[in-house]
N, C-alpha and C positions, 0 to 999 in steps of 0.2 A: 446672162444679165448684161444688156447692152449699156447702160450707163457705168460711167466710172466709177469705180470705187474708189475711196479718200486714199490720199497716202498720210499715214502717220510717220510726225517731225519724231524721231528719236535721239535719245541723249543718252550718253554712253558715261554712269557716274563709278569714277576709279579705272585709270591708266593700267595696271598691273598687266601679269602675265598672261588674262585669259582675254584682256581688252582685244589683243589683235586681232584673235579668232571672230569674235561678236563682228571686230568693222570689216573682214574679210570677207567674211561670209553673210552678213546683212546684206549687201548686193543683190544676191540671188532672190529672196523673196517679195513678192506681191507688196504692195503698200506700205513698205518700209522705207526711209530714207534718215539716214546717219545725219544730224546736227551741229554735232555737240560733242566733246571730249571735255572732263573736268576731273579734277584730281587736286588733294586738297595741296598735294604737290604742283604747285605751277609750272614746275619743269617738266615734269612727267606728265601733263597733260598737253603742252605744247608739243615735244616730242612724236606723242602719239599719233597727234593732231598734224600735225607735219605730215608725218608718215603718210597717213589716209587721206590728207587734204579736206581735211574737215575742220570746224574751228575750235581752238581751245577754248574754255569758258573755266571761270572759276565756278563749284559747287552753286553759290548762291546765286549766280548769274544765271546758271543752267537750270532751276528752280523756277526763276522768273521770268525767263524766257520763251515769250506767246506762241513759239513754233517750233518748241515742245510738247511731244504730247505722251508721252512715254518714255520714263527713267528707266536703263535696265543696269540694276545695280550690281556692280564688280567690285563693293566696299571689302574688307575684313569680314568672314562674317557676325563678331561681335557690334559691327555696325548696320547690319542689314536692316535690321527693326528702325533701330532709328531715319537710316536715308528714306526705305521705302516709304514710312509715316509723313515726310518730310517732302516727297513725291505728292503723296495725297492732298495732305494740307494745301497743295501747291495747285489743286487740281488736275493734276498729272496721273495717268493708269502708271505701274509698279512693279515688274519683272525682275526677280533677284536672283542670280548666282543661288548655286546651294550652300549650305545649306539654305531652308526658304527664313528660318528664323531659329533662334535658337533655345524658345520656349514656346509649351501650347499657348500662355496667357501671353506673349507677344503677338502671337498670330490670332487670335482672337482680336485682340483690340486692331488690328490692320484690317481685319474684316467689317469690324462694326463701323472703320472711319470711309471705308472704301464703298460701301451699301449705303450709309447714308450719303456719299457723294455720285452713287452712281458710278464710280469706277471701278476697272477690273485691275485685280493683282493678279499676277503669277510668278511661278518658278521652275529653275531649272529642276532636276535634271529633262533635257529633251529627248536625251539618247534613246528613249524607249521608241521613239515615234522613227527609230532609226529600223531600215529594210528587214534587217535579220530579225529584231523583236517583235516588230510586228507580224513575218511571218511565223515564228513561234508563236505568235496570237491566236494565226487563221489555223494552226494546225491543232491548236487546244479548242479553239472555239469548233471545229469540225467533227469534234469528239472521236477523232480517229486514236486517241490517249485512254478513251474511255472519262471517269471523271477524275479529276487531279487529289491524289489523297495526304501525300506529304513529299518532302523532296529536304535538298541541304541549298545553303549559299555560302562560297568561303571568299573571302577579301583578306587575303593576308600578303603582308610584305615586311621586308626587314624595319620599316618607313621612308621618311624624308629626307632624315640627316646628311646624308650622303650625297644628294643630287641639287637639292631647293637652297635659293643663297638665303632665305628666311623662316629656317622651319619652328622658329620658337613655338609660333600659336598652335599647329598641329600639336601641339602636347599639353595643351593649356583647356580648363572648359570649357567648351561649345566647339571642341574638335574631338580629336582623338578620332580612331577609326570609323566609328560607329557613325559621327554625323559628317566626316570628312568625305570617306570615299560609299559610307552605308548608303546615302540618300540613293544612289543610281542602282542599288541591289534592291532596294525596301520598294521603290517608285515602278523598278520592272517585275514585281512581284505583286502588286498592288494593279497595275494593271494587265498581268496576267489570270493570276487565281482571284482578286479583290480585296478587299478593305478585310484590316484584320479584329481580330476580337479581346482575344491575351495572350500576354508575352511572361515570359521569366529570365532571367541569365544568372549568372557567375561572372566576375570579372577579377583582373588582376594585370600587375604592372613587371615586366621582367626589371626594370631597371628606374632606378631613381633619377638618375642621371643621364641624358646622352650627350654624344661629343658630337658638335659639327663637322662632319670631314669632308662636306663638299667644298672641291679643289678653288682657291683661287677666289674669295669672299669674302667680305668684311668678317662676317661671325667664323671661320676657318677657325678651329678649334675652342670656339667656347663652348662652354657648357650648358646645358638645358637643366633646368628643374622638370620635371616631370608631374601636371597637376592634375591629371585625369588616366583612368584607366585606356592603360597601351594593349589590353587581350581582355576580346567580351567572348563567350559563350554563349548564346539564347536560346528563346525555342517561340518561332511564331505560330498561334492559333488562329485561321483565319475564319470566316463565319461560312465560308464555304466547308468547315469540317475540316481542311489539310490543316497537317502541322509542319512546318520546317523549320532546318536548325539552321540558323544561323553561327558562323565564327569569323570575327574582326580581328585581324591584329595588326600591331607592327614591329611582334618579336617573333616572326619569323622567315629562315632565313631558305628553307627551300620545305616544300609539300607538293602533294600529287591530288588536291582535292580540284575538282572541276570548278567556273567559278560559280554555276545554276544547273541546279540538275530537277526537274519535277519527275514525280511517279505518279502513273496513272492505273487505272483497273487493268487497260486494255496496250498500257508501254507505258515507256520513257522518254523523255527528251532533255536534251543536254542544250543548254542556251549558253548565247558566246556572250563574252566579257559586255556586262551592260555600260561598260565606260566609253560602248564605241557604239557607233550605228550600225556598223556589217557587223559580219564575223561567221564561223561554221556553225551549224545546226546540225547534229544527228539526231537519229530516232531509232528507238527499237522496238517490237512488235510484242507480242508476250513470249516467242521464242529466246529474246533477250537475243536477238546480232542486230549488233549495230552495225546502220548504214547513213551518211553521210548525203543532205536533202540537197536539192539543186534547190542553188537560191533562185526567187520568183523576181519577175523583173519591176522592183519596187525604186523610185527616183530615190528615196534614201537609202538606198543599198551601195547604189552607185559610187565605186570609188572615184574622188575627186580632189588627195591630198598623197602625197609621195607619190607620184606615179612611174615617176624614175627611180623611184628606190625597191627592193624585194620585197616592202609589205607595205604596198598600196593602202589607203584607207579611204573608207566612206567618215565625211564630217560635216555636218549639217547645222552646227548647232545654231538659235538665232529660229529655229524652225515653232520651236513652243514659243516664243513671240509671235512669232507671224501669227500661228493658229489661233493665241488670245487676242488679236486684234482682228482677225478673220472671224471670230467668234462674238464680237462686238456685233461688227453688220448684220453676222447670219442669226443674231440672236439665239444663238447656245453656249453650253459650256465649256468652257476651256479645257483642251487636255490635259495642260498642265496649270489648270485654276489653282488657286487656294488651296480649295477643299480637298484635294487630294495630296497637295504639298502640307499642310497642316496635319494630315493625314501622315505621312512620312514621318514627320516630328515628332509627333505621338511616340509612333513605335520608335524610335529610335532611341526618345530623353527616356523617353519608359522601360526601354532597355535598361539602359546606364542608373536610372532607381531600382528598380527590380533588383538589380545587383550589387546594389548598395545595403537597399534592403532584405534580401532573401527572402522575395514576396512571388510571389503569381499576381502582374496586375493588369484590368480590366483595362482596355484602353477609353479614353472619354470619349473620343471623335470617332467618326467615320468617314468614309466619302463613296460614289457612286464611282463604279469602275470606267477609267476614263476612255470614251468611246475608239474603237481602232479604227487607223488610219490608212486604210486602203490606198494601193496604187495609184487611184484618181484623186480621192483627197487629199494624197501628196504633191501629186502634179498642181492640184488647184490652190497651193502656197507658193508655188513656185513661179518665178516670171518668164 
């Protein structure tokens, strides 16, 4: 395509911890250009904005601002429903940190204001669209696994308390493990096996209370109330027939579970940490020996952060933006559209009632599994 494509003005709403990543790493992709930095914290958006040399704006400023064209929101995520809505209204497309929201009936109505304006939403996580998961893609879609019938995902850690100088809200509703660090286990699972059907769990809390003990913090020993369950148990059923267990937690303090492991008729394969974009891949045959796949040479595999340190990493994120605005031109669906981030939601609140309830429940949503991102379709986000 010889003529140019648009670049889209992008605004970067909420200064926090993940803000750097988005403006570090937005450079790299095709039709993107940074704007904007807004924070309802004035200081913390100047700061930011320093930093990257880009301009501070307050929220509302960055709202109304004709060259904008795309919020991608790093709010709380009890706030994501409302900025994104607030994108819309604004005639702005709507990219949010994970969680995508933190109800179906919030992401529903972000759909119905987005359709009829004609704009696209999306969300993170992007890490799936990262080298290693999608060569786990080409190796399940080659049917060299035979078909995928069930497998485990474990996400567990002592938690937050320890390291984050703010970890109240991780313990609060619309956190806890499940939607905190679940969304990147649920989203590479969704697009590996597909959209799921029913879910069940068990939950429970080790402790009512946690103590802050990350060094050197304003909250440095206070106290947490504890208002959502800190240990889920589940079991996903997906419409492809597999079932996998899932377990979330953040009461524990060491385990030997892999973090994805699928079973197939014909093997196994053990998928690395969906928190990253690289990572090792083995397989095993129906002999059961595992061996260790040479990674394929995929632009998101590529490590591009520690390069001086022992454990290099591939980081890309900013990537599921490009491809929904990539996805605007080429008139298709976003990898990480809606429908499949809403999708996420689903299973994840539906977890956390399941377990409230001691139900088996139907999920409401579905979504088409979101298309894989082949070596050249990576290259062709890339500048």
């Amino acid at each position: 395509d010889a003529r140019m494509a648009r670049t889209y003005g992008v605004g970067i709403m909420g200064a926090g911890n993940i803000s750097s990543a988005y403006l570090r790493l937005a450079p790299l992709f095709k039709g993107l250009e940074v704007r904007g930095v807004a924070d309802i914290i004035a200081a913390a958006a100047k700061t930011r904005a320093a930093e990257f040399n880009v301009k501070a704006m307050t929220p509302g400023e960055m709202l109304k601002n004709s060259e904008i064209d795309v919020i991608v929101n790093l709010t709380v995520p009890a706030a994501h429903y409302q900025i994104s809505m607030d994108a819309i209204s604004a005639g702005k497309h709507a990219y949010s940190e994970k969680p995508f929201v933190l109800s179906l009936k919030e992401g529903l109505a972000l759909k119905k204001a987005a359709d009829k304006r004609g704009l696209r939403v999306g969300s993170a996580p992007d890490t799936f669209l990262g080298g290693a998961h999608q060569q786990v893609r080409n190796i399940i879609d080659s049917k060299q696994l035979g078909k995928i019938t069930h497998g485990t995902t474990h996400v567990m850690s002592r938690g937050m308390e320890h390291w984050h100088p703010n970890p109240d809200f991780f313990f609060q509703v619309g956190a806890g493990p499940v939607l905190d660090v679940g969304p990147y286990y649920v989203t590479d699972l969704i697009q590996l096996i597909g959209p799921v059907k029913r879910v069940t769990s068990f939950t429970n809390s080790a402790k009512t209370y946690r103590t802050v003990t990350t060094p050197g913090v304003a909250m440095t020993g206070k106290k947490i109330k504890v208002g959502t369950p800190t240990t889920i148990h589940g079991i996903l059923e997906f419409h492809s027939g597999a079932i996998i267990t899932i377990g979330a937690s953040w009461d524990t303090f060491s385990h030997g579970h892999h973090n994805i492991e699928l079973y197939g008729t014909e093997g196994s394969v053990y998928v690395p940490d969906p928190n990253f974009f690289g990572g090792d891949i083995f397989v095993s045959d129906q002999s059961g020996a595992k061996q260790k796949v040479d990674p394929w040479d995929h632009p998101f595999g590529k490590a591009n952060q520690g390069l001086d340190t022992p454990m290099p990493r591939a980081n890309y994120r900013t990537a599921g933006l490009a491809d929904m605005m990539q996805s605007i031109e080429k008139k298709r669906p976003a990898r990480c559209g809606l429908d499949v981030a809403l999708h996420a939601v689903d299973v994840m609140t539906s977890l956390l009632t399941a377990g409230e309830a001691g139900r088996v429940l139907t999920l409401k949503t579905t979504c088409e599994r979101p298309k894989a991102l082949s070596p050249k379709d990576a290259l062709a986000l890339l500048k």
